[in-house]
C-alpha positions, 0 to 999 in steps of 0.5 A: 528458518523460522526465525527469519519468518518469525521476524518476516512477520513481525517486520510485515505486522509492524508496517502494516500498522504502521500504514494503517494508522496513517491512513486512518489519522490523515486528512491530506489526500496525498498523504492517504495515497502514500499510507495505501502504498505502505499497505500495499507494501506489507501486503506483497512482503506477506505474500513473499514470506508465504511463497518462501514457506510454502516453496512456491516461488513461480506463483508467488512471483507471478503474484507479485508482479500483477499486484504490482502492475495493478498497484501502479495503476491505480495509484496513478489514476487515484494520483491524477484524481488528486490533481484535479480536486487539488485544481478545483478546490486549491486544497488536499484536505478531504474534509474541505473538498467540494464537489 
């Protein structure tokens, strides 16, 4: 058992920067989008291996399903906020936008 979490771990750390890095480095706002997806992802992989450690399942599943309808949400708000500055502005360079 602590094997598979030890490699839960490493798998989650390893996401997790890989998203962080990504969103740090990017200018490109889809690009940013996708990079807090990669986030949210390593956190719900986190919160699984702790119900399995902790052998709550029932809380961790109810966890996990409001984090990903509160996910789903404001990936899609923050999606259509894209489209419009892409609108305006014809570009997705956060560096470029007007107001």
């Amino acid at each position: 058992m602590s094997q598979i979490l030890g490699f839960i771990l490493i798998v989650v750390i390893l996401i997790f920067i890989v998203g962080f890095y990504s969103l740090i480095v990017t200018r490109n706002l889809i690009r940013i989008l996708i990079s807090l997806e990669i986030l949210m992802k390593a956190v719900t992989l986190i919160i699984i291996a702790a119900g399995y450690v902790t052998k709550q399942t029932s809380l961790t599943q109810a966890l996990i399903i409001s984090m990903i309808i509160i996910e789903v949400v404001v990936i899609a708000v923050a999606a259509s906020i894209v489209v419009g500055l892409f609108r305006k502005n014809g570009t997705l360079d956060s560096l470029k936008i007007k107001f």
